[in-house]
C-alpha positions in Angstrom: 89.0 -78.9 273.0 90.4 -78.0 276.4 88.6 -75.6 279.0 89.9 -73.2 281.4 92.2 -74.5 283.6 93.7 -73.6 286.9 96.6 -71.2 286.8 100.2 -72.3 288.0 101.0 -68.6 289.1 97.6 -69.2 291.4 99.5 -72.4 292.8 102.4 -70.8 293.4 100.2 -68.6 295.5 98.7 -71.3 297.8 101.6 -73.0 298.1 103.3 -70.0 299.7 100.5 -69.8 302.0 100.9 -73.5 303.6 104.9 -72.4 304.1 103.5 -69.6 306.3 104.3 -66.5 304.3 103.1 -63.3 305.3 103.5 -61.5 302.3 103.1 -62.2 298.6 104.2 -59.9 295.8 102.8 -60.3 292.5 105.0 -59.0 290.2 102.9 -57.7 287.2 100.1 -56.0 286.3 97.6 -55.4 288.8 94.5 -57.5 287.6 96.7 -60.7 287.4 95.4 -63.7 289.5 93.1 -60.8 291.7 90.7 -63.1 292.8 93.2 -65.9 294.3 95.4 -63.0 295.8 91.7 -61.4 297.0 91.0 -65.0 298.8 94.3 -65.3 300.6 93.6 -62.2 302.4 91.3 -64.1 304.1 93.9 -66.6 305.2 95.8 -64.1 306.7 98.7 -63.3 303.7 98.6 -60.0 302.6 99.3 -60.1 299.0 100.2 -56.6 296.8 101.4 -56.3 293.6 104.0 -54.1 291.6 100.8 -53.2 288.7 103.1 -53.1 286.1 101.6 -51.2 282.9 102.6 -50.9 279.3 105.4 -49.1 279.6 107.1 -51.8 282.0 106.6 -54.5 279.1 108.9 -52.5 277.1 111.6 -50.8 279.8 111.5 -53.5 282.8 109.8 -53.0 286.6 112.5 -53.5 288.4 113.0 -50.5 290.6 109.0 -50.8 291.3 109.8 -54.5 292.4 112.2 -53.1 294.6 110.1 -50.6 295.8 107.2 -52.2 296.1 109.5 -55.2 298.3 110.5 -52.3 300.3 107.8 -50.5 301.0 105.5 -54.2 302.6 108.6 -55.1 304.5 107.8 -51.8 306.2 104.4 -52.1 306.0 103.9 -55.7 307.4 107.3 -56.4 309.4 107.1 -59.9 307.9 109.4 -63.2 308.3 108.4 -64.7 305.0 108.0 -62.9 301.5 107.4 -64.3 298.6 107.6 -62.5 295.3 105.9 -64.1 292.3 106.2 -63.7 288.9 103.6 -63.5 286.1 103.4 -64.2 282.4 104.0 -60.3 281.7 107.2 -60.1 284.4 108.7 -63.6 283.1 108.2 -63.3 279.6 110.3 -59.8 279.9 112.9 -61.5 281.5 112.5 -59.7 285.1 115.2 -60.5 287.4 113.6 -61.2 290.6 116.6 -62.1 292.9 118.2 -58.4 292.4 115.9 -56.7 294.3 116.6 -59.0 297.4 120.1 -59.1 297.0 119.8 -55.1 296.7 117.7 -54.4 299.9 119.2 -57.2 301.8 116.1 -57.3 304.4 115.8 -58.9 307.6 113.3 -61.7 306.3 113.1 -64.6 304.1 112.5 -63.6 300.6 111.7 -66.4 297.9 111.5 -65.4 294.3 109.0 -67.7 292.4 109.9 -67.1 288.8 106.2 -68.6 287.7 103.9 -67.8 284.9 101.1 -69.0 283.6 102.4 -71.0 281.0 105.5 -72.5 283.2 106.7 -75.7 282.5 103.8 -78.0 280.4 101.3 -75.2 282.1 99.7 -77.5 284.5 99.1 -75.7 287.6 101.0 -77.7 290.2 103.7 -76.4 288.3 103.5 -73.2 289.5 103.6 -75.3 293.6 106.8 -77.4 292.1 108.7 -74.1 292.1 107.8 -72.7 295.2 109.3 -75.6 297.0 112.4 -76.0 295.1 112.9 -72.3 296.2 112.3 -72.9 299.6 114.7 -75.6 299.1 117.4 -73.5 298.0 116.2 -71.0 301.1 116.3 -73.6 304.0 113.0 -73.5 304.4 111.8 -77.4 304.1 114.1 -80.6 303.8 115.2 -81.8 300.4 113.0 -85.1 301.3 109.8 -83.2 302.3 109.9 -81.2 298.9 110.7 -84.3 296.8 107.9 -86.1 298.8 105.6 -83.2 298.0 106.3 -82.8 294.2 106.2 -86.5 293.4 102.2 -86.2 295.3 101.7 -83.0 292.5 102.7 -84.9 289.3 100.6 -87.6 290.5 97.8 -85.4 291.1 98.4 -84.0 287.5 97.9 -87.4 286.9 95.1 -87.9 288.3 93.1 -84.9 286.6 94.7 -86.1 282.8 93.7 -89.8 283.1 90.8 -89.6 285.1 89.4 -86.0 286.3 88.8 -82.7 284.1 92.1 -82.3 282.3 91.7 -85.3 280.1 91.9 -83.2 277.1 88.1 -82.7 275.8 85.3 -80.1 276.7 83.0 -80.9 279.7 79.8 -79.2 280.0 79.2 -78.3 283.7 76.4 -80.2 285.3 75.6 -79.8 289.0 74.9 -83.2 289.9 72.0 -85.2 291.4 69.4 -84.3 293.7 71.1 -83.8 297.1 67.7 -84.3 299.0 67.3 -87.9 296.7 70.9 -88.5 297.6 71.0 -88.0 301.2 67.6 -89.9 301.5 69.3 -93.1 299.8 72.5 -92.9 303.1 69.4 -92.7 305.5 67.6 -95.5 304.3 71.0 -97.8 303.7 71.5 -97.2 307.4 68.1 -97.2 308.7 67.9 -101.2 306.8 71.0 -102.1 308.7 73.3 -101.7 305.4 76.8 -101.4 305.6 77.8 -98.2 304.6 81.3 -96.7 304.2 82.5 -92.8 304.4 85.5 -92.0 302.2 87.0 -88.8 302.9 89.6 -88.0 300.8 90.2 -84.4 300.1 92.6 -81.9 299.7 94.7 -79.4 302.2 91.8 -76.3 303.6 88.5 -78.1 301.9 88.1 -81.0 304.1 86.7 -78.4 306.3 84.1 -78.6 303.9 83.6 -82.6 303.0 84.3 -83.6 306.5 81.1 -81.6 307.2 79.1 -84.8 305.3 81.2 -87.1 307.7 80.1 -84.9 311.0 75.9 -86.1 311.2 74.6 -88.6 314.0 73.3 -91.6 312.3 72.8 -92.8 315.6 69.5 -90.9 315.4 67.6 -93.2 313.2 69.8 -97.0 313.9 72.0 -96.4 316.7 73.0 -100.0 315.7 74.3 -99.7 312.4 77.3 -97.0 312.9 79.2 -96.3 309.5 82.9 -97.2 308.4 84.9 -93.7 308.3 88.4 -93.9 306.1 90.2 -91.0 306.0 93.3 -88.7 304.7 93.4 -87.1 308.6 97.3 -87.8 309.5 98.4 -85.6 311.5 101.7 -85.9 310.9 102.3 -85.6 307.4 102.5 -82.1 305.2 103.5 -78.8 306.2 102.5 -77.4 309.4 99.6 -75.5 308.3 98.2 -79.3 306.9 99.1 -80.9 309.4 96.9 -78.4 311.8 94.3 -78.7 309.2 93.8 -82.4 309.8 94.2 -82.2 313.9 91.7 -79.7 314.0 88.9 -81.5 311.7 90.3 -84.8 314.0 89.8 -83.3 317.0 85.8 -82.0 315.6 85.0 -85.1 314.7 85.7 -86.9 318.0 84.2 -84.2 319.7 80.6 -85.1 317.6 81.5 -88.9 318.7 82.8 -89.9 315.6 86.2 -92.1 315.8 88.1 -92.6 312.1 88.3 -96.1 311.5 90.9 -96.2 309.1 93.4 -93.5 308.5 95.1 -93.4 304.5 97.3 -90.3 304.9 97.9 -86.8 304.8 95.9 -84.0 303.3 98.3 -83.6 300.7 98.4 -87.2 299.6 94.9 -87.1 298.2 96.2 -88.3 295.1 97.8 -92.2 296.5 95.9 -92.2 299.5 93.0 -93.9 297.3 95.3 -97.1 297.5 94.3 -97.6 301.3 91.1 -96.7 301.1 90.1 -99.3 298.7 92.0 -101.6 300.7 90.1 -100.7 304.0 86.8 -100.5 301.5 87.6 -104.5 300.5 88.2 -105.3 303.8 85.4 -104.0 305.2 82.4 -105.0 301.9 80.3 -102.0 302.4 77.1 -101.9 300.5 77.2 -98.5 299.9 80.0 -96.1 299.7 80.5 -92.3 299.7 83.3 -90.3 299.1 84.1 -87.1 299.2 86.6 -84.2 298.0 88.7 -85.7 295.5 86.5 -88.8 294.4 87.8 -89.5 290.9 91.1 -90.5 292.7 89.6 -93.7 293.8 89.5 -96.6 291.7 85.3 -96.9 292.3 85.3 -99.7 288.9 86.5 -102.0 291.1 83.7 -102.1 293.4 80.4 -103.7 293.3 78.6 -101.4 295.5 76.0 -98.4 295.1 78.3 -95.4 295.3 78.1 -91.8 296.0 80.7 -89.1 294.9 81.0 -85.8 296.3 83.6 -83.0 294.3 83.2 -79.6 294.1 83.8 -79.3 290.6 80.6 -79.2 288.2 82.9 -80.1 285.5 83.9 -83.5 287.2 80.0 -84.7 287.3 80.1 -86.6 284.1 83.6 -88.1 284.3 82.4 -89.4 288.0 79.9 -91.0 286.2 81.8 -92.5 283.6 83.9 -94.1 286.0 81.0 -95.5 287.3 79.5 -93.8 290.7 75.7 -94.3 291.0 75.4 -90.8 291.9 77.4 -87.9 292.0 76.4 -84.6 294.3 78.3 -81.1 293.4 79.5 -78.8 296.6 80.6 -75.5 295.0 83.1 -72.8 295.6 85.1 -75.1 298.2 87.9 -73.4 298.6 86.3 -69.7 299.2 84.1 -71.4 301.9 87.6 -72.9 303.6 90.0 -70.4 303.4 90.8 -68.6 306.3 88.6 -71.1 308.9 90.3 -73.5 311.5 86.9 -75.2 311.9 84.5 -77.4 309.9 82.0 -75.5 307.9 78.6 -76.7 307.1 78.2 -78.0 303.6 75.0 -78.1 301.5 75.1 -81.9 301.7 76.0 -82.3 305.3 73.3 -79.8 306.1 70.7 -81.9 303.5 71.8 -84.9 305.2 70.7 -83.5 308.9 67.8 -82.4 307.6 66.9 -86.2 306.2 67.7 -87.4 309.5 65.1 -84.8 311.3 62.3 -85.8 308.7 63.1 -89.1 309.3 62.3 -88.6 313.0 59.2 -86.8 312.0 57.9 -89.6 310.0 
């Protein structure tokens, strides 16, 4: 039994947003993917849609494509437009490069000829398309979109073999205790333990899990400073990742926290386990935490207490199964993170202060 998962027409969608575009046209009816167009707003895209109805499924939508294509090129002025298709445009048969070829504006237009059911119907799907377009647009480098797709089948990978897409119902759980949870880091720290922080997250939510790296531990042992590994390169991904990881960087340092081990991009989340577990063998931490996409990293293979961090109650359980002690939930991530150039304060980051302050107290 398989549970909802998330759309490729919604990854499409994102993935425009990290080339930069300033307008996204959904072409189809006007309720599809609302939310994920709603959120991007906030990110500065300004997404509209041609709200095709019944009688489009039967006689086409072109002219309202290319009205619609018109009308936000006059609207917006923009550089970059992308237009998207849905299940109801693509199933039809919509052509979405006649419109373009029609108006013949002065911008980039990419058609995106996704749907929700696009290739096996795994969501980076809906991403893989987007870059071959820009591709075929001279937007990116052949080598920077092959480099990018081979990360998305691998994170497909990932979530089949070892996250929420393995193919049976998960019941969503919300995790452990965060106040029990944070209370274990203070007193690992406090006892002179060695204790390792594993960020490893993907594109706009590190702004969230780096949050649980950004607390002064100093407070209680200014002696016993943790290990921080992280997927903070600046120089890897598109520019809008690569900003994302100089400005978390750049916040960290600021709070007097230095990255002792850097695995990759933001983008790479799904290989950039690989050097973490070497840094984590290296280094024979007695306890280690990580956060954003923790089912990536091979945790079986260590001996230590463990803490994962994911914001997806439906990843709890498998976390345990691969054998975290504990597992803590952050939710809604990615509405928290889009549209911020700063990190925001987490529930656990925020619980881990606060552990830090009773400690004081006591």
């Amino acid at each position: 039994m398989m549970h909802p998962r998330p759309s490729p027409i919604a990854a499409s969608l994102y993935t425009l947003r990290d080339l930069n575009a300033d307008v996204i046209i959904m072409h189809g009816p006007h309720g599809c993917c609302f939310r994920t167009g709603r959120l991007l707003e906030s990110d500065g895209v300004r997404v509209v849609t041609t709200a095709m109805s019944e009688n489009d499924f039967i006689l086409g939508a072109s002219e309202k494509l290319e009205e619609t294509l018109k009308e936000a090129y006059e609207t917006f002025n923009p550089k970059l437009i992308g237009i998207v298709g849905t299940c109801a445009s693509m199933i039809i048969g919509e052509d979405l490069k006649e419109p373009i070829e029609n108006l013949g504006l002065d911008a980039v237009v990419l058609p995106v000829e996704s749907h929700g059911g696009f290739g096996e119907g795994d969501n980076t799907e809906g991403a893989i398309i987007v870059l071959e377009s820009a591709v075929e647009y001279d937007l990116i480098p052949q080598e920077e979109a092959d480099r990018q797709i081979e990360m998305l089948k691998l994170a497909t990978e990932v979530e089949k073999t070892r996250g929420m897409a393995q193919g049976k119902y998960i019941k969503p759980n919300f995790g452990d205790s965060k106040e029990k949870v944070a209370k274990i880091i203070i007193k690992a720290i406090k006892d002179n333990k060695k204790v390792a922080f594993v960020l490893n997250s993907k594109k706009e939510t590190s702004y969230l899990f780096a949050d649980i790296l950004n607390c002064d531990f100093s407070k209680i042992n200014p002696n016993n400073s943790p290990i921080y590994i992280a997927n903070l390169d600046e120089n890897i991904g598109l520019p809008r990742i690569r900003q994302h990881a100089i400005n978390i960087t750049k916040e960290l340092k600021e709070s007097g926290i230095e990255i002792n081990h850097i695995t990759g991009g933001l983008d790479e989340y799904p290989v950039t386990p690989r050097k973490a577990e070497e840094a984590l063998k290296a280094e024979n931490p007695d306890l280690i935490i990580v956060a954003g996409v923790p089912h990536a990293l091979k945790i079986e293979d260590f001996d230590s207490e463990s803490i994962a961090i994911t914001d997806g109650p439906r990843l709890v359980q498998p976390l345990r199964e691969l054998g975290y002690t504990h597992v803590v939930a952050e939710l809604d991530a990615h509405s928290k993170t889009l549209g911020v150039d700063s990190i925001v304060d987490s529930d656990f980051g925020m619980m881990i202060r606060s552990a830090i302050e009773w400690e004081l107290e006591e």
